[in-house]
Each structure stands twice: as structure tokens, then as C-alpha cells.
N, C-alpha and C positions, 0 to 999 in steps of 0.2 A: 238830069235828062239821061246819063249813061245810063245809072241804073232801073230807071223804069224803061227804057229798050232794051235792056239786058234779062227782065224778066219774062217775057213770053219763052226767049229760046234757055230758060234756065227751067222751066215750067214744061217745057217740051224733051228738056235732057231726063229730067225726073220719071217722066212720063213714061220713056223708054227705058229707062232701068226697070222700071217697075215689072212693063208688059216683059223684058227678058226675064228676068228673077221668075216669072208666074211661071210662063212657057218653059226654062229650064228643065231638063230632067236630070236626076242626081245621077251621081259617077255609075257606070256599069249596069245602068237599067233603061232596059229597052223593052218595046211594047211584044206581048204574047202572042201567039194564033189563037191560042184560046184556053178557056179558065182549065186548070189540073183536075186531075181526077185520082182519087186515093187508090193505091196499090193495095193486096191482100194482106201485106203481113206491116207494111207501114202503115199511120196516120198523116191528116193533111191537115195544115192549119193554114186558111187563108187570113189574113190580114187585109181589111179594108178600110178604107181612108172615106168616108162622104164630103162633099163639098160644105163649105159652112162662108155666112157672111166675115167670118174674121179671118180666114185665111189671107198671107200675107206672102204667097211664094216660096215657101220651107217645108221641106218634107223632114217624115219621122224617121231617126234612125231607131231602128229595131234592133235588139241584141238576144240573147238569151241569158240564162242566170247566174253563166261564166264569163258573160263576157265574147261570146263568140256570132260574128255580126250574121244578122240573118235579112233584114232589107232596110233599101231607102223607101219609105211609100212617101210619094205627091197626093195631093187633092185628088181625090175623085179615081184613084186606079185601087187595084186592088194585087195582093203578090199571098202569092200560096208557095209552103214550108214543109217539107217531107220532112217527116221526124220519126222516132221509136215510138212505140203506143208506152202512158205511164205518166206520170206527173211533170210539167213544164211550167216554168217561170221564163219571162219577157219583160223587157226592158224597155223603154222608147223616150228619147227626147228628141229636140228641136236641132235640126245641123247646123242652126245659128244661135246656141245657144250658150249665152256670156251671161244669166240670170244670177250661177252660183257663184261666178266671178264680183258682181255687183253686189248682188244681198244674199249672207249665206245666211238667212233665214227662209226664202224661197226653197219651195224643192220641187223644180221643173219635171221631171223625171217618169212616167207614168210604169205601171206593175200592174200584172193581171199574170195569173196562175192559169194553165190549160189541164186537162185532164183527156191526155188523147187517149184512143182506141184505134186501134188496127182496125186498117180495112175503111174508118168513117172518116168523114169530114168533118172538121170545129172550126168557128169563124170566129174572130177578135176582131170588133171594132174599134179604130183610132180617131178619134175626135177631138178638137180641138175646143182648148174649156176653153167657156164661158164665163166673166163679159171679156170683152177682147180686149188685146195686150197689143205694145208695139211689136214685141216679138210673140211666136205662137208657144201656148204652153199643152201639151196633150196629155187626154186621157185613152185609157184603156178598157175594155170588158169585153169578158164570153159572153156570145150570145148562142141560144141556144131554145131547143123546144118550140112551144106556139107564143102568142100576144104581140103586144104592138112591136115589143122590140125586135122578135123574128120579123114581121110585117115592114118594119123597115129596111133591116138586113135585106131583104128582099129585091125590096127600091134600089138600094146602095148598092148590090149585087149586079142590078141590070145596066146601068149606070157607070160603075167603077171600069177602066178599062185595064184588063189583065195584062200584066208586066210580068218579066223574070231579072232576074239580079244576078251580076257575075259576083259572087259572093269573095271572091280572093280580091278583086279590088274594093270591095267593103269593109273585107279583113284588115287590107293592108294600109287604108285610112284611121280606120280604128288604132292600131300600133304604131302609126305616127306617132299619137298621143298618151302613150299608158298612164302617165297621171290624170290625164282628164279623164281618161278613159274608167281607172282604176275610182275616180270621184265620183263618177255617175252611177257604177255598179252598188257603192254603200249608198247611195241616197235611192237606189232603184229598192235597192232591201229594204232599208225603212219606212220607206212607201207600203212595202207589201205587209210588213210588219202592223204599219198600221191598219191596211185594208183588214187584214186577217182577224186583228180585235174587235175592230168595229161589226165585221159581220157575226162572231163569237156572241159581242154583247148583244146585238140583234134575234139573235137563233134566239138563246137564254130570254129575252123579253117577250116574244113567242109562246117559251113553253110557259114560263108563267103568267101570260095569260089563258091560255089555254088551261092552265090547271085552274086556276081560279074562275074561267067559265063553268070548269066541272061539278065544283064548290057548289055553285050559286043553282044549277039546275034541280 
């Protein structure tokens, strides 16, 4: 009898963890007046998060390719990154993430490569893969140009509510932990390492078809 009285208010504590955990927002980020706009001689790289059914409460930590923290993003907001115009590497995993602690065969860690330009805007979407996990595992990609994927950027865009990051208490979480820290930068590399092949072997299956269409005409 205790314990089936004991379960509705054990089922109502759960409950309200839960709704806090969602509603949370991560350390030094607070909501914007409104989305940035690219200076002339920097570039802007927003970062957008879209809602997804497996969201679980945890937002992305974003880093750069040294290691130097650049946002927390939550569900559904979005956080834009004044950088140099030139080539960028990004880092992003889960602020609750104990994956490589458990299985070092996982590699939670998402990698996506930017190519800014002074003066324009580049948008990175952060998504949370697919099928869902107890904890959230994210990926990354430029979006860019026309088709569905701008089409959705779009969505995500109007949607996403604009945030700014005190980037020094970002910083200063990060350096808590330099080994964790220093773990997830080599697994954020070998990530890119492999995205970079895959798309290498893609280009090359491409051109040879393409040459072997030529053939045949």
C-alpha cells in the first residue's frame, strides 16, 4: 500500500524535473532583441538548433577547432558568431554528455567545416540524430544556397528565438574540465576526418560517372 500511494507523487516529482530541465537555459545565455547582422569586413555564422521529437532538455555545446567555446544552443533558439572571413571548423556535443565515458566506441561529438566571407551570413544547422537516445546525440551542417534544406533553414529561422552567450562563462566552464575538454576536441577531429572522406569518395563517384556518361553518348 505505501508504495502504490507513494507513486503518483513520485510520477509528479519526475514530471517537474523534466518540465525544469526543458525550460532551463544553459549558463550565460539570455534571449536577444533581435537576429545579428554581418559587419563589412567580418563574417556571421548563425547557429540554429530546430525543435525535434527526441529532444530531451540539453543543449549543444559549440566550440571552435581549438577548443575556444563559442555557444550553448537549446531547442528551438538560434545564436549567431562574428568570426574572420576564411575557413572554420565547429565542434558541438551534448552538456550531458557521459556517452564516451560509457562506450568509447560511440563518438557523440558533431564536426562541420564553415567557409566564411566577410560582409555575408552562413547558417549551421544543429540537429539532434536520429532514432532518439536517452541522452541527445547532435549533428551538424552548412546550409546554404536554394532546395529543401534552405526551405527549411527558413522555417527554423522564423521559429528559432535569437539568443546571445556571455562567451567568458562558457569559456570558463569549458576549463573546468581540460581533459574532457581536450577528449572531445580529438573525437570532434576524427569526425571531420571522416566527414572529409566520405564526401572526397562521393565527389570521385560523381566524376566517374559523369565520365562514363560521356563514354556512352
Amino acid at each position: 500500500m505505501r508504495l502504490t500511494s507513494a507513486l503518483p507523487l513520485v510520477a509528479l516529482s519526475l514530471a517537474a524535473s523534466v518540465v525544469a530541465c526543458v525550460d532551463a537555459m544553459p549558463p550565460g545565455t539570455t534571449p536577444a532583441a533581435s537576429p545579428a547582422s554581418p559587419g563589412p569586413t567580418e563574417a556571421l555564422i548563425t547557429f540554429v538548433r530546430p525543435t525535434s521529437t527526441c529532444d530531451t532538455g540539453e543543449w549543444a555545446v559549440i566550440v571552435d577547432g581549438r577548443g575556444r567555446f563559442v555557444a550553448n544552443v537549446p531547442a528551438e533558439t538560434q545564436v549567431a558568431y562574428s568570426t574572420t572571413p576564411g575557413e572554420h571548423v565547429f565542434y558541438a556535443w551534448s552538456n550531458d554528455d557521459v556517452q564516451i565515458e560509457i562506450n568509447r566506441n560511440i563518438n557523440p561529438v558533431a564536426a562541420v567545416a564553415v567557409t566564411a566571407v566577410a560582409g555575408q551570413s552562413h547558417y549551421v544547422a544543429v540537429e539532434v540524430a536520429t532514432p532518439c537516445k536517452v541522452r541527445s546525440t547532435f549533428e551538424m551542417r552548412a546550409v546554404a544556397g536554394t532546395g529543401g534544406a534552405w526551405a527549411d533553414l527558413e522555417g527554423w529561422l522564423a521559429k528559432a528565438k535569437p539568443m546571445t552567450v556571455d562567451r567568458g562563462v562558457g569559456q570558463s566552464l569549458l576549463d573546468e574540465e581540460p581533459v574532457h575538454l581536450r577528449r572531445h576536441l580529438e573525437l570532434g577531429h576524427e569526425k571531420l576526418v571522416v566527414q572529409t572522406q566520405i564526401a572526397a569518395a562521393a565527389e570521385e563517384h560523381e566524376v566517374l560517372l559523369r565520365e562514363s556518361a560521356r563514354r556512352t553518348e
